[in-house]
Every structure is written in structure tokens, then in C-alpha cells.
C-alpha positions in Angstrom: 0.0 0.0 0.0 1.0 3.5 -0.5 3.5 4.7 2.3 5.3 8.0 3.2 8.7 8.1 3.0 11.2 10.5 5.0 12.3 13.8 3.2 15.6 13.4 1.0 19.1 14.1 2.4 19.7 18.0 2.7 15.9 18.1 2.1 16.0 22.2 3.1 19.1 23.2 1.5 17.9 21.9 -1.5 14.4 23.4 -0.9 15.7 26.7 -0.3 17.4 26.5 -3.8 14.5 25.6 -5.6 12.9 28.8 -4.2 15.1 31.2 -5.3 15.3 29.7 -8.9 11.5 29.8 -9.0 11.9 33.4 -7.9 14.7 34.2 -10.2 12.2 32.8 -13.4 9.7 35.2 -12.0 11.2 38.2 -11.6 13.5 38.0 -15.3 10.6 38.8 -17.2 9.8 37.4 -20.8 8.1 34.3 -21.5 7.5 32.4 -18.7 7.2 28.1 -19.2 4.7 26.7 -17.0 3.3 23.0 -16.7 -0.4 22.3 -16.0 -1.3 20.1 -12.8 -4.4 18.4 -11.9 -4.9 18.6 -8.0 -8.3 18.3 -6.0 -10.4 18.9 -8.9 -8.6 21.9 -9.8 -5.8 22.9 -12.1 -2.6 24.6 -11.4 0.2 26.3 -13.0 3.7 25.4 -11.7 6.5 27.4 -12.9 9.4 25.3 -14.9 13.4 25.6 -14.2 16.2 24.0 -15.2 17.5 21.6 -12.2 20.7 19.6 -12.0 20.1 16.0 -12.7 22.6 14.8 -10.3 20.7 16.5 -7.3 17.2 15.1 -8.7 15.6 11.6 -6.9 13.8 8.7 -8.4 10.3 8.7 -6.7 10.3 5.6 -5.2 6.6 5.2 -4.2 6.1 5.7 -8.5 3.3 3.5 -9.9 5.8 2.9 -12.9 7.6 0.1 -11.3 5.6 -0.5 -8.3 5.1 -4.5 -8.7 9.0 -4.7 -10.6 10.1 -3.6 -7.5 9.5 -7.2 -6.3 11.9 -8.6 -8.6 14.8 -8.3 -6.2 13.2 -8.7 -2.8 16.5 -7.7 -0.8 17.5 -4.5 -2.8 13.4 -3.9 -2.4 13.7 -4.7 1.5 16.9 -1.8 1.2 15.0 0.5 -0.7 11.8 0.3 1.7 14.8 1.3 4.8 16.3 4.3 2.6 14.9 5.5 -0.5 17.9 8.1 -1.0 20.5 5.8 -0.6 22.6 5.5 -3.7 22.0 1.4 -3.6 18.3 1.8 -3.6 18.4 5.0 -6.4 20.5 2.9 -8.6 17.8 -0.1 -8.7 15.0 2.4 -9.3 16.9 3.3 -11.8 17.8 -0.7 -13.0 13.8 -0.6 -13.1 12.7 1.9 -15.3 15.4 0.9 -17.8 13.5 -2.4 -17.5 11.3 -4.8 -19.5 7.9 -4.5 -17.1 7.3 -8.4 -17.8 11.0 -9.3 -17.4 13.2 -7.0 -14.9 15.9 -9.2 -16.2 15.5 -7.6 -19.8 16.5 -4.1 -21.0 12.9 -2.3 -22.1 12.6 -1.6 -25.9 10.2 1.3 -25.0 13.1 2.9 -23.2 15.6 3.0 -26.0 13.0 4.7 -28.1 12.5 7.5 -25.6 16.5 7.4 -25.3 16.7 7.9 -29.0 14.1 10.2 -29.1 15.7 12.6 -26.2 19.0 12.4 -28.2 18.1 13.4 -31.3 15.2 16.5 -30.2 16.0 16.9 -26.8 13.7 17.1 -24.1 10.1 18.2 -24.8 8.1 18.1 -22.4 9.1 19.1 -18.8 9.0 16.9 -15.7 7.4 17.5 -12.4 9.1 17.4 -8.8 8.9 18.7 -5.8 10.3 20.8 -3.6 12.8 18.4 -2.3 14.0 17.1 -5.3 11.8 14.1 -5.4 10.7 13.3 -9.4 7.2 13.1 -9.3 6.6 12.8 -13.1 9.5 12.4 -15.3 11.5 9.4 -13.9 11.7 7.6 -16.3 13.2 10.3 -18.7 16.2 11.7 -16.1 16.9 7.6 -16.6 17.7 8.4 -20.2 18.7 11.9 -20.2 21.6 10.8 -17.4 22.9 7.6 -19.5 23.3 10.2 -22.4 25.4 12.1 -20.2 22.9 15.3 -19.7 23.8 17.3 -16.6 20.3 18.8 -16.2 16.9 18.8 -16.9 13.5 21.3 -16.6 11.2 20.3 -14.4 8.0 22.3 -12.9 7.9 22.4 -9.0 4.5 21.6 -7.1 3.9 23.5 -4.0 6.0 23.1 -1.0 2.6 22.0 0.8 2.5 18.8 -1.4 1.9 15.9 1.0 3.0 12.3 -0.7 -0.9 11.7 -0.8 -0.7 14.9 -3.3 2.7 13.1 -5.1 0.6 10.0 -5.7 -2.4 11.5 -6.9 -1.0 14.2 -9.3 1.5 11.4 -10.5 -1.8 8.7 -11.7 -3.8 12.3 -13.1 -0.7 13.1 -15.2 -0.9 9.2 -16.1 -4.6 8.8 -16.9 -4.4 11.5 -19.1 -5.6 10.4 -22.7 -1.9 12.2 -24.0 -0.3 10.0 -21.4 2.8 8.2 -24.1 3.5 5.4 -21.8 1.4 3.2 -19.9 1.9 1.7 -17.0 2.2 -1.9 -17.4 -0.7 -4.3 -16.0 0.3 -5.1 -12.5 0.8 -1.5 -11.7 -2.5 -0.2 -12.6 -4.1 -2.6 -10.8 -1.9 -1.6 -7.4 -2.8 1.7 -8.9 -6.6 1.0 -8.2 -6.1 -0.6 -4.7 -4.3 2.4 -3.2 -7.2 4.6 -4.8 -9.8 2.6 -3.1 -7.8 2.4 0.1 -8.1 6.3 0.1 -12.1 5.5 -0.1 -12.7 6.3 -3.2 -15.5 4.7 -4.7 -15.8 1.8 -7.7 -17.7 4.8 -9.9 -15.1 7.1 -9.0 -11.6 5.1 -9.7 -13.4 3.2 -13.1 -14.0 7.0 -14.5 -10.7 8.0 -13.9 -9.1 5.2 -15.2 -11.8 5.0 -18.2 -13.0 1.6 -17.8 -16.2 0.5 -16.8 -17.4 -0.4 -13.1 -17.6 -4.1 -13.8 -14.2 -4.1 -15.5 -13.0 -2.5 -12.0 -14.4 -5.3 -10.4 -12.6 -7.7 -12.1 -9.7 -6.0 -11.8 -10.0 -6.0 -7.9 -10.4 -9.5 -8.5 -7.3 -10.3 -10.6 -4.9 -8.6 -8.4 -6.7 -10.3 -5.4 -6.2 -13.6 -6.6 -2.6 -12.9 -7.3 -1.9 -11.6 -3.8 -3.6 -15.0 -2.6 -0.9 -16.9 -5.1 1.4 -15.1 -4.1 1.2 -16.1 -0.3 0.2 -19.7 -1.1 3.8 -19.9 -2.8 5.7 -19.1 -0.1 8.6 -21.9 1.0 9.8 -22.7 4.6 12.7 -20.4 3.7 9.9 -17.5 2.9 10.6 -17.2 -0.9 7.6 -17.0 -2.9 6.5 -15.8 -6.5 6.4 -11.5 -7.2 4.0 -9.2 -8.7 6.1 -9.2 -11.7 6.0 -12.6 -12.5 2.4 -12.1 -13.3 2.5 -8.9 -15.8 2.4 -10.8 -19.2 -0.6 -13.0 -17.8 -3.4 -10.0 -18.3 -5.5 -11.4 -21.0 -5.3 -15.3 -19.6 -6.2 -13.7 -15.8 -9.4 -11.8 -17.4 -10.5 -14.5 -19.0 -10.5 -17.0 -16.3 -12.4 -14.0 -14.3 -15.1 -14.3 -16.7 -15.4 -18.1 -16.6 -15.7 -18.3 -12.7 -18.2 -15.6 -12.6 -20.3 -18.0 -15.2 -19.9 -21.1 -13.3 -19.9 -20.2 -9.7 -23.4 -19.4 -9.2 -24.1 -22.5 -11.2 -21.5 -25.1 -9.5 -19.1 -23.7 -6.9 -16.7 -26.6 -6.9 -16.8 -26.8 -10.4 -15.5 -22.8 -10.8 -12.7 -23.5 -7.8 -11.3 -26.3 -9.8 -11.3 -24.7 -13.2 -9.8 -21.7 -11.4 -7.0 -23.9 -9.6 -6.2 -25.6 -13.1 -6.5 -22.5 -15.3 -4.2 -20.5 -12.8 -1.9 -23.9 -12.6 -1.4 -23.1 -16.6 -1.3 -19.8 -16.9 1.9 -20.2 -14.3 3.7 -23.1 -16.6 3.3 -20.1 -19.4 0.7 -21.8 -21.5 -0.8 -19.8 -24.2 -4.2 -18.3 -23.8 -5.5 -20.5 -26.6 -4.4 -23.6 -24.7 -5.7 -22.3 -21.4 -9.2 -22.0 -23.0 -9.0 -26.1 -23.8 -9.7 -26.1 -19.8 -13.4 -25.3 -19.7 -16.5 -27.4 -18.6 -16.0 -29.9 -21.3 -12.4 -30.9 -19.6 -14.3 -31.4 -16.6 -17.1 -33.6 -18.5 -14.0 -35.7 -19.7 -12.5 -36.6 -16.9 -9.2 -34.4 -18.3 -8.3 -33.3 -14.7 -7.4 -36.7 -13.4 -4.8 -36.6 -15.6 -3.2 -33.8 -13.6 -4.5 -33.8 -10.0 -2.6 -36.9 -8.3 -3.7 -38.3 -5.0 -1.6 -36.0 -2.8 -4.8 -34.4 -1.4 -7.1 -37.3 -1.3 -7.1 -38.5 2.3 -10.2 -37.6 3.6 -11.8 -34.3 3.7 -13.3 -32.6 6.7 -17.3 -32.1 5.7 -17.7 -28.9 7.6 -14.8 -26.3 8.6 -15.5 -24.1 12.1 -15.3 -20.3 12.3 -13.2 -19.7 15.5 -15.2 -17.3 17.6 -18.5 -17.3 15.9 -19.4 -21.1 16.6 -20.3 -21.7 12.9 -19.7 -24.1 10.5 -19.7 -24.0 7.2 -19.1 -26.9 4.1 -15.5 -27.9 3.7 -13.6 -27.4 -0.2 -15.0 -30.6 -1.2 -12.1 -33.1 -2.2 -12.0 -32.2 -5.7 -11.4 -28.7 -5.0 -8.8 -29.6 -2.4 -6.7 -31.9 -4.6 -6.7 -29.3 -7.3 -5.6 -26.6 -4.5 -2.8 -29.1 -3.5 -1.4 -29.9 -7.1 -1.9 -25.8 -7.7 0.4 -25.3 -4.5 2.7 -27.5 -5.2 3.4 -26.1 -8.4 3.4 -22.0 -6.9 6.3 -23.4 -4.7 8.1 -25.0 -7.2 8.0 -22.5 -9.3 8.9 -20.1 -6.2 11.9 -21.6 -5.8 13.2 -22.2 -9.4 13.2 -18.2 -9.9 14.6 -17.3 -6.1 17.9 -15.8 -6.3 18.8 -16.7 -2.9 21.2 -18.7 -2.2 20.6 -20.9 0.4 18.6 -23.2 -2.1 21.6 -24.4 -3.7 21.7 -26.0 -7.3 20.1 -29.3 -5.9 17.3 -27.6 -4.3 16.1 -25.6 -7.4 17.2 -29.0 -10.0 14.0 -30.8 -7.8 11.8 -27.7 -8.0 12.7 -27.6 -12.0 11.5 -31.4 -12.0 8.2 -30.7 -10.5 7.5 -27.9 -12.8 8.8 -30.3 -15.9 6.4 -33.2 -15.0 3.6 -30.9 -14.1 4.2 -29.2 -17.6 4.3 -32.6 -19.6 1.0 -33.5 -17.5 -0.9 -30.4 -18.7 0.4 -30.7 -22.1 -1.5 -34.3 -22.7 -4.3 -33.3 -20.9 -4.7 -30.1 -23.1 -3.6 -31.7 -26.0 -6.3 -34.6 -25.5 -8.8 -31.3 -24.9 -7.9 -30.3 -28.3 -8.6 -33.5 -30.2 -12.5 -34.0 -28.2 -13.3 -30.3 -28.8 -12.3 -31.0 -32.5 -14.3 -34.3 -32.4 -17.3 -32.8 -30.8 -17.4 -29.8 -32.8 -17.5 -32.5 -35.9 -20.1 -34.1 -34.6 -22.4 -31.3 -34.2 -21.6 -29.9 -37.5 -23.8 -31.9 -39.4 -26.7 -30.9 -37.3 -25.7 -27.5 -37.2 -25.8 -26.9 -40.6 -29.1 -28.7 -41.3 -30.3 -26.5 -38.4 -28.8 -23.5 -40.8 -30.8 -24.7 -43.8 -34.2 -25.0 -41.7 -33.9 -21.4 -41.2 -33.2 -19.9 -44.8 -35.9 -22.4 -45.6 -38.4 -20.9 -42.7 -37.5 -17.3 -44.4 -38.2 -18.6 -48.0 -41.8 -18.9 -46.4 -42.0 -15.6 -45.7 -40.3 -14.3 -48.8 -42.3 -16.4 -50.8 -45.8 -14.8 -49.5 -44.0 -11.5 -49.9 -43.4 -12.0 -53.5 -46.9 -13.4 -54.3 -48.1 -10.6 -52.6 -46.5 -8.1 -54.7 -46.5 -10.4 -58.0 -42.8 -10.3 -57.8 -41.9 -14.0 -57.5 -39.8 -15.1 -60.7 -41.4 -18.7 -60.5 -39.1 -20.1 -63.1 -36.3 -19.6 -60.9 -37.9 -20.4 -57.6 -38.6 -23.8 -59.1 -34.6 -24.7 -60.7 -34.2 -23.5 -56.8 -36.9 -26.4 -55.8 -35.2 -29.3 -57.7 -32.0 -28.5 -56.3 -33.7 -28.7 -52.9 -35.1 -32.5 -54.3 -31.4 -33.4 -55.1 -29.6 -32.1 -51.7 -32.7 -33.8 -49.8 -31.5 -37.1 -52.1 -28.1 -37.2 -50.8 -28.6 -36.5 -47.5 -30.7 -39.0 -47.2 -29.0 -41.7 -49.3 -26.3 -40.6 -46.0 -28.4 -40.6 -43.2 -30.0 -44.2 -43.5 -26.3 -45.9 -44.1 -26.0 -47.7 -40.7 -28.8 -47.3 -39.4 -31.3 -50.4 -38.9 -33.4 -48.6 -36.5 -33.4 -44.8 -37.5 -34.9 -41.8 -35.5 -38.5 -40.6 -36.5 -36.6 -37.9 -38.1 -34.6 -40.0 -40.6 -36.9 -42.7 -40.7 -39.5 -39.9 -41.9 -36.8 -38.4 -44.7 -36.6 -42.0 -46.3 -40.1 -42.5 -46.3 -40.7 -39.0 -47.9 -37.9 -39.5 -50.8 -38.9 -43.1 -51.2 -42.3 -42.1 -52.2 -43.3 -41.6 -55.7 -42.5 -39.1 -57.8 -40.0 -37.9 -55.6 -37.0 -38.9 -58.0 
């Protein structure tokens, strides 16, 4: 959650320099740059100066790298102790050179605005305040300092800007419609939690963020379910998965949302497991149209046993208490529970395998890498096997389907028909070449549909009996 941090080192000396500069562009006269702020409803004009970039600080509470800051949890644990400290402003500054999905990988997005800096300069100015603290802009004083800038123009909010006001004028400049770079998934979502933590309402945070109250919802949902995962992953040495390891999942996360909003107020059980085994492949990076193979139908054919093992199947309590209520309510049933257990056993696995601590030793993450290997190859049969019944089924309704189809253009023939009589507009020579090609289809489908059949249906036994009859050939 959003936290305030202690002012900078030399916090007032620094201030006091601000304030004369401001002064100094007030007093010269001329053509004044300003930069528009969005504040309490209102709007404000702060006046812009040139600051030195070497005396400037990455905003550490910025929603720009919120959840990558989990990708290191020890340099994030530093940074949490002292923001200002030249170990914790050098991996803000590791971050927002960055890949958002992959800490580990230098951001394409960044060497464009690098490029772009170096070849027309700085455009538009940053924001900070009076302490020195970027507020927007941090990303840019990354790039303008590895092309060896000394300074850069920034406008400076009011000395009365709480970090309350930081955060808020920081996701305003953001939500802007001419905002160039978004932030990436995870962090709008921590974006939407702090808002509602200030108690703002669901109508309130979905207009600003221009998405629409139910979309809010699920992502309150998403980021929810990820926190749970997040805890559930956690080993005895207290490593579990990050925010960031979730960022390239959005798509996969919103539709599995969608699918246990169907099915849970239809089967409960039935929308935990999906949810356990949908979450289970979303973490072994399947793609979203693999994930989709694990739907109702997987369920209907057994598919799961092909992943859930019997690690969870002793017995299950039938009802769990509520300490200090005396209540009791129904227990996870067992199929829930063994999905849970083959879920968790994955999250730590997977936990471990992308822990950089050391402790775990090469052995340790080799049997973590095993788990996730088998529990890959498991998923890939069962979801290849999903494939070939969906393509099965789907060819066995097709047929019907499209006889379905032709019952309906020939239900609007009716009515076209009585149209055109009406208005002495039917062309009957063509409407009867249409008729004998009706005579020949109905031929051939049923010289198909009585093959095989020694006992057909009413409906095929009918067809037979109607092309059978004379005349009819």
C-alpha cells in the first residue's frame, strides 16, 4: 500500500534552492514556461526551471515500477529502509530501464525515448517537488543521465504537497488520454487498490481510469487472486513468486475471471477447480488459446485426473469451524482440495526455481525444475487430448448445425415467398430450378443418413419414407 517516506538528504538546502530559482524565473521577465497540474479537482500552473540531474531523486513510491520492485526482494527490502541511498536510487533506476514483464531484460520502449531525447531533446518538462523528489519524469532523467545530460526542466509543485498529493498528481498526469507510456498491468491494478484504500468509490476510480465499473471489479479480482498466489507460494525459507511474475498473464487472468463468474453461481466446486487448473497453466506459461481447452468440457471428460494426483485425497473434513463465531460451514469438497494441492505444489516450485537466494543451492532448485517439468508434460497431454474432443465434438455437431442452418433460410423462403406473391414479384421459373435442387440435396442427405442405421430416429426414418415415395426422384 502507499506509504510515506522520510524527506531526502539536505531536504531544506535543496528546498531553499529551488525557491530562489522559482523566484529568479519570476522576476526575469519574458516568456514564462509553466506545466499544468491536476490537483483536487482543480488545475494549477507550476513554474518550470532547469535543475541539476545529479541532485534530482527517483520517486520511489512511483506506480511505474511498483510490482517490478518485487523482482529483487533484498535490494526492495533496502530501498523500503532508505529510499535516498545511492544502492536503492540505482535499482529504481535498474527498473525503469526495464522490461515490465522481465526485470531481467533491458525495455525496448526505453531506448526509443532514449533515442528520441537524443536526437530532439527534451520536450516536455517533468514535475518534482520541492525536495527534489521526481514526481513525473522518472523515467526520462533515466535516459537523459545515460546520455550524459547534466540537467533537466522540471516544474515544481507547491511546498505544501503531501506524498498523498505526489501520488495522486503522479496517476492524473498518467490517466491523461496524451499520457505516451502506460503503466504496465500489475501496476495499474496496485494503482486501483491504493485509490480505493483512500475510499474512493468503484464509480469514482473506473472513470478516472476510463474503464467501466464491472471491468473494475474484475480488476479487484485479478490482483486479489494474485496476492492469494502469491502467499500460497511461499517456502519454509519464505521465498515465494512476485507481482512481476504475473505482468504478461493479463489477458489469460481476465478470462478466467469471466469463466468463474459463469460457473460459480451455477456449481461452486466446479468454478474452484477450473480456477486452480486454469491458474496452474497460466503459471507453466501456456498460451491463452491452450488455457481455453480447460473449460466445462475438460471437466465432462474426466481431463483433470490426468493432472491432479492423489496428494490431497485423504479424507476431507465435511464442515470447517469459524473460530469465535461457533459456525460451521461446508469444507472445499475433495476435488477442489486436490486441485488446491497440485496448484500449491506447483506455486512453490515455481517459487523456488526463480529465487535468487542462495541458500537453495543448485540441488534444491534442479527438484523444484522437475516438478514444474512433469507438471508441464501432465498439462500438455491433458490439453492436447482437450484439443482433439473439442475438434471431435465440434464434428459431430456440424452436421446438425448446418441442417439447423438450412431450416432457417428455408423458414425465411416462407415468408419471402408470400411477400413475393403478394406483390406479384416471384420469378417462379427460378424459384422452381431452386426447388429441384432442394429435391437433389434432400436425395443425398438422405442416401447418407440411413447408411448404418437399422433402426433410424423418426426424423430419418421420416426423410426415407418422404424421398422413397413416388415421384420424388
Amino acid at each position: 500500500m502507499m506509504r510515506e517516506f522520510p524527506a531526502p538528504p539536505r531536504a531544506a538546502e535543496f528546498s531553499e534552492l529551488v525557491s530562489k530559482k522559482v523566484d529568479e524565473v519570476k522576476v526575469a521577465g519574458g516568456t514564462r514556461e509553466t506545466v499544468t497540474v491536476d490537483w483536487n479537482g482543480q488545475q494549477a500552473h507550476v513554474e518550470v526551471i532547469d535543475l541539476q540531474l545529479s541532485s534530482l531523486f527517483y520517486n520511489p513510491s512511483t506506480h511505474r515500477i511498483r510490482a517490478q520492485r518485487s523482482h529483487d526482494p533484498e535490494r526492495d527490502a533496502a530501498l523500503e529502509k532508505d529510499p535516498w541511498s545511492a544502492e536503492s536510487q540505482d535499482y529504481l533506476q535498474f527498473l525503469l530501464k526495464a522490461s515490465p514483464a522481465d526485470p531481467n531484460l533491458r525495455d525496448k520502449e526505453f531506448d526509443t525515448l532514449k533515442e528520441s531525447l537524443q536526437q530532439f531533446g527534451q520536450n516536455d518538462p517533468g514535475l518534482v517537488t520541492r525536495h527534489g523528489v521526481l514526481v513525473n519524469g522518472n523515467t526520462r532523467a533515466a535516459a537523459l543521465r545515460e546520455l550524459g545530460e547534466q540537467s533537466m526542466r522540471v516544474g515544481v509543485l507547491p511546498a505544501s504537497f503531501t506524498w498523498a498529493d505526489i501520488n495522486a498528481v503522479e496517476l492524473s498526469l498518467q490517466l491523461r488520454k496524451d499520457h505516451r507510456r502506460d503503466y504496465s498491468y500489475i501496476n495499474r491494478l496496485i494503482a486501483m487498490e491504493e485509490q480505493a484504500a483512500l475510499g474512493r468509490t468503484p464509480e469514482q476510480i473506473a472513470k478516472d481510469f476510463r474503464i467501466q465499473v464491472r471491468t473494475y471489479h474484475q480488476e479487484r479480482w485479478i490482483l486479489s487472486t494474485i496476492r492469494e498466489l502469491i502467499e500460497r507460494s511461499r517456502t519454509g525459507g519464505g521465498n515465494g513468486l512476485r507481482l512481476v511474475d504475473w505482468e504478461g498473464a493479463q489477458e489469460r487472468l481476465k478470462e478466467l475471471q469471466r469463466l468463474y463468474v459463469k460457473l460459480e453461481t451455477v456449481d461452486r466446486d466446479q468454478a474452484e477447480v477450473l480456477k486452480e487448473l486454469r491458474l496452474a497453466a497460466i503459471l507453466l506459461n501456456f498460451s491463452k488459446t491452450d488455457v481455453r481447452h480447460i473449460n466445462e468440457d475438460f471437466l465432462k471428460d474426466g481431463l483433470e485426473q490426468r493432472l491432479i494426483t492423489g496428494g490431497a485425497s485423504a479424507a476431507q473434513p465435511q464442515s470447517v469451524s469459524i473460530p469465535g463465531l461457533g459456525l460451521e460451514v461446508p469444507a472445499a469438497s475433495s476435488a477442489v482440495a486436490e486441485a488446491r494441492a497440485m496448484n500449491d505444489e506447483i506455486l512453490r516450485a515455481a517459487a523456488v526455481v526463480s529465487s535468487e537466494t542462495p541458500a537453495i543451492g543448485d540441488e534444491g532448485k534442479a527438484a523444484a525444475q522437475d516438478v514444474l517439468d512433469s507438471a508441464k508434460a501432465a498439462f500438455d497431454g491433458a490439453i492436447e487430448a482437450a484439443g482433439r474432443n473439442t475438434r471431435l465434438r465440434k464434428r459431430k455437431q456440424l452436421a446438425p448445425a448446418r441442417l439447423a442452418e438450412a431450416c432457417a433460410s428455408i423458414d425465411q423462403c416462407v415468408s419471402d415467398l408470400v411477400q413475393a406473391r403478394t406483390s406479384r414479384s416471384l420469378d417462379e421459373e427460378a424459384f422452381d430450378d431452386a426447388v429441384v435442387k432442394l429435391r437433389g440435396s434432400l436425395l443425398k442427405l438422405a442416401q447418407q443418413a440411413g447408411r448404418g442405421l437399422p433402426q433410424p430416429g423418426d426424423g430419418v426414418a421420416w426423410l426415407l419414407e418422404a424421398v422413397s415415395a413416388e415421384g420424388f426422384r
